[in-house]
C-alpha positions as CSV (number, residue, x, y, z in Angstrom):
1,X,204.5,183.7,129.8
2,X,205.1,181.2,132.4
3,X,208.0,178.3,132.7
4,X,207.2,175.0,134.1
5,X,209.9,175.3,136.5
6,X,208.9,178.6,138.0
7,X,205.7,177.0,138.6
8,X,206.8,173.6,140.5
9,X,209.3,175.9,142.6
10,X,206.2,177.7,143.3
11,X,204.2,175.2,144.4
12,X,207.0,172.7,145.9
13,X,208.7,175.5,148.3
14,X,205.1,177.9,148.5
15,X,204.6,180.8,150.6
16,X,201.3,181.1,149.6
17,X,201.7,184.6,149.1
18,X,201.7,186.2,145.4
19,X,202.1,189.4,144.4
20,X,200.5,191.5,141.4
21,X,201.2,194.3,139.4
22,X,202.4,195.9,136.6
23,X,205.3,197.6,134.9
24,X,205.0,200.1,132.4
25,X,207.0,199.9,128.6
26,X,207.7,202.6,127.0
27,X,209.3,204.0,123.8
28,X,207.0,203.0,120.4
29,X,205.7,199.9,121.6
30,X,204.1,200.9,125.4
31,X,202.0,198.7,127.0
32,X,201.9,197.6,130.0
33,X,203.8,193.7,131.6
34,X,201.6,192.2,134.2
35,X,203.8,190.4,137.1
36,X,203.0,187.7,139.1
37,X,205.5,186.7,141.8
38,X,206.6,185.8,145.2
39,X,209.3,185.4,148.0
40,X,211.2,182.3,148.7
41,X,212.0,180.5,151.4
42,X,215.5,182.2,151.0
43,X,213.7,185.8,151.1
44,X,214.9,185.8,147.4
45,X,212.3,187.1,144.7
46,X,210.9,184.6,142.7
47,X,208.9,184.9,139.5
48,X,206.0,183.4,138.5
49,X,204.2,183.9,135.7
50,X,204.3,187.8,132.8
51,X,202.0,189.3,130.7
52,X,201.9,191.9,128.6
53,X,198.5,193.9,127.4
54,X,197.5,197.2,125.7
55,X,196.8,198.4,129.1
56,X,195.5,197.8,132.9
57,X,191.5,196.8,133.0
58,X,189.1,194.4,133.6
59,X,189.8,192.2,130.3
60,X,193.5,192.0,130.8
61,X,193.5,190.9,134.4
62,X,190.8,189.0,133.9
63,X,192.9,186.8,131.0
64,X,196.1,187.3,133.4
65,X,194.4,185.4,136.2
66,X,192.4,182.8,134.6
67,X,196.4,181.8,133.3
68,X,197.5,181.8,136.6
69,X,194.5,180.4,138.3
70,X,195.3,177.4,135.7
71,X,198.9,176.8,136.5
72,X,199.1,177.2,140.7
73,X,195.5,175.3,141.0
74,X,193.5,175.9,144.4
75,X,196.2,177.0,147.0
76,X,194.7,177.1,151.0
77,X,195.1,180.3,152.2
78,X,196.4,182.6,150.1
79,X,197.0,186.0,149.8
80,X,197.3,187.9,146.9
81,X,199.2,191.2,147.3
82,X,198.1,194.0,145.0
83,X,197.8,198.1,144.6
84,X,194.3,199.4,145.0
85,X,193.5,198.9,141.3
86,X,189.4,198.7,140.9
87,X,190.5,195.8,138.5
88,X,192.7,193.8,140.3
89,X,190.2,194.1,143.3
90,X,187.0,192.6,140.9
91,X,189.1,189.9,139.0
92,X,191.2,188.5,141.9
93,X,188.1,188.2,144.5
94,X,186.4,186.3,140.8
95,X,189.1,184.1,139.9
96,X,190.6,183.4,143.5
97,X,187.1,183.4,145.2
98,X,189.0,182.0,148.1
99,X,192.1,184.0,148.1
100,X,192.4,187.0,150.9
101,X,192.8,190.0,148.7
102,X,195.3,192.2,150.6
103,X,197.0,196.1,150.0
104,X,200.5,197.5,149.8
105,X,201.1,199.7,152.5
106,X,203.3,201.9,150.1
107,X,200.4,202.3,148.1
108,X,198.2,203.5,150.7
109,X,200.7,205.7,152.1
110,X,201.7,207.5,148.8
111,X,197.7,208.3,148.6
112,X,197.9,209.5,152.4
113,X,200.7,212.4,151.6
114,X,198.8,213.0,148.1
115,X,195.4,213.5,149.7
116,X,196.2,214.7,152.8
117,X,199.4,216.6,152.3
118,X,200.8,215.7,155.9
119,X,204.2,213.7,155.8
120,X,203.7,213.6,160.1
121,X,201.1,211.1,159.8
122,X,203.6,208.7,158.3
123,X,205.1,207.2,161.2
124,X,202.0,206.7,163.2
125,X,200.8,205.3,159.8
126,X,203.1,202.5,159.8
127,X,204.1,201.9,163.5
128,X,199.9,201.5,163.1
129,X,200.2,198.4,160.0
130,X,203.3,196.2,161.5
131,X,202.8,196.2,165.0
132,X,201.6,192.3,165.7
133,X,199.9,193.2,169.1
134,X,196.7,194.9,169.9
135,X,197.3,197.0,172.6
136,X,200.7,198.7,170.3
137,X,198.6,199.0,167.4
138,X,195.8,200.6,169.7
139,X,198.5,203.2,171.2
140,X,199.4,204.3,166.8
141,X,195.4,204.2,166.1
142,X,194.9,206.7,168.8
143,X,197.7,208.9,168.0
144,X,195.8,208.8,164.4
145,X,192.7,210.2,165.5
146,X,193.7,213.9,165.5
147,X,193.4,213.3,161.7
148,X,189.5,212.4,161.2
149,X,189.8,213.0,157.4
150,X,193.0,210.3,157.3
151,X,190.8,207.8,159.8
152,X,188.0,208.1,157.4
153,X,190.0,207.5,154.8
154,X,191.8,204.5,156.2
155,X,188.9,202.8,157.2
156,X,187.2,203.1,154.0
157,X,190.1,200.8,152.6
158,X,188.9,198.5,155.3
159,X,191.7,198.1,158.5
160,X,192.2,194.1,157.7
161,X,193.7,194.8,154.1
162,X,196.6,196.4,155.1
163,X,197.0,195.8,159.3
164,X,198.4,192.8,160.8
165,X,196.7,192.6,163.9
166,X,193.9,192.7,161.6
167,X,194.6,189.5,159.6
168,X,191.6,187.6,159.7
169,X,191.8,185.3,157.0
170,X,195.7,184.7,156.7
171,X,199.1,185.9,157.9
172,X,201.4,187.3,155.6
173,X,204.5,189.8,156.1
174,X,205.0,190.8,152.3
175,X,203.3,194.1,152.4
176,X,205.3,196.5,150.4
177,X,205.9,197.0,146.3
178,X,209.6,195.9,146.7
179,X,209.3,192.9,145.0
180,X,208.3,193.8,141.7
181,X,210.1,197.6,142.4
182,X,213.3,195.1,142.1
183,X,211.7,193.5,139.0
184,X,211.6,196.7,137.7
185,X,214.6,197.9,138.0
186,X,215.8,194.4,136.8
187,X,214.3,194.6,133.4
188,X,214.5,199.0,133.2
189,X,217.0,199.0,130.2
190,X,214.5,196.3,128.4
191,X,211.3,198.1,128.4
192,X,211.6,200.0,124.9
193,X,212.3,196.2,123.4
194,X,209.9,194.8,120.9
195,X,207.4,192.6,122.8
196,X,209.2,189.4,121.3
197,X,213.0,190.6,122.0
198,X,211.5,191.7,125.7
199,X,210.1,187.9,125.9
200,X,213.1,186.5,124.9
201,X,215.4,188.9,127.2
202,X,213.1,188.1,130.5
203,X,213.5,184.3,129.1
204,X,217.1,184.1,129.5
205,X,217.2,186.3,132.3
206,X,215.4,183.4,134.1
């Protein structure tokens, strides 16, 4: 579900920036609703386009993006914003062949303290992903490497997904899950709707 006015805000007043992911229903109907969105020049959140599907794979964010491939078009330089998902990863680098495919940092750092149970690599962690100069970011790094396990790790995600100085392909400074964390606690009394009564509720919610 998309409205032609979301999309022409979209692309009339574009940081070409969007951000996936998904929101879980719940009750007897479950199923999952796939977001796309973005921030405005206002910093105000700024939907785009919902879906909802059985659940989160290849074929339902493969149908997802093909529908939002259609309505934005070919946009220079855009990021698209995502979890670490294997699906997301396969269909967005498919369907937005030129898009730069990047990670949230909340993500990563929720798998850090799971994997490595060590909340004191946290703040080296992120003084590490938002520094915008080499020689800070360098300074964090180093302070990282009396954790090899959490270097391996981190590399293995690949540095310019998630580190600014990093940013080959595009800048971008929307790197966490609070977008779509607000437009989940927007719609959290909705989620046991029927799918139509949901539809309708996120329609005139808009």
């Amino acid at each position: 579900m998309a409205f032609g006015l979301c999309i022409k805000g979209f692309l009339n007043c574009i940081h070409p920036v969007i951000v996936v992911d998904e929101i879980y229903l719940h009750e007897k109907y479950k199923g999952m609703l796939l977001i796309a969105t973005y921030i405005d020049d206002n910093n105000n959140i700024f939907p785009i386009a919902f879906n909802i599907v059985d659940g989160e794979n290849d074929a339902s964010w493969t149908w997802f993006m093909i529908h939002l491939k259609a309505l934005v078009g070919d946009i220079s330089n855009l990021v698209i914003i995502s979890n670490r998902h294997i699906s997301i990863a396969k269909v967005a680098s498919s369907i937005f062949s030129d898009a730069f495919h990047a990670l949230y940092i909340y993500h990563i750092q929720n798998n850090l303290i799971g994997k490595f149970k060590n909340k004191d690599i946290i703040p080296h962690f992120y003084l590490a992903v938002k520094t915008y100069r080499m020689s800070e970011f360098q300074m964090s790094w180093a302070k990282l490497h009396q954790y090899p396990r959490v270097m391996t790790y981190l590399e293995e995600v690949r540095l310019q997904r998630w580190i600014r100085v990093y940013q080959v392909h595009c800048t971008y400074d929307k790197s966490t899950t609070n977008i779509v964390e607000c437009l989940n606690g927007v719609l959290k009394n909705t989620r046991e709707l029927p799918i139509t009564k949901l539809l309708k509720h996120i329609h005139e919610w808009l």
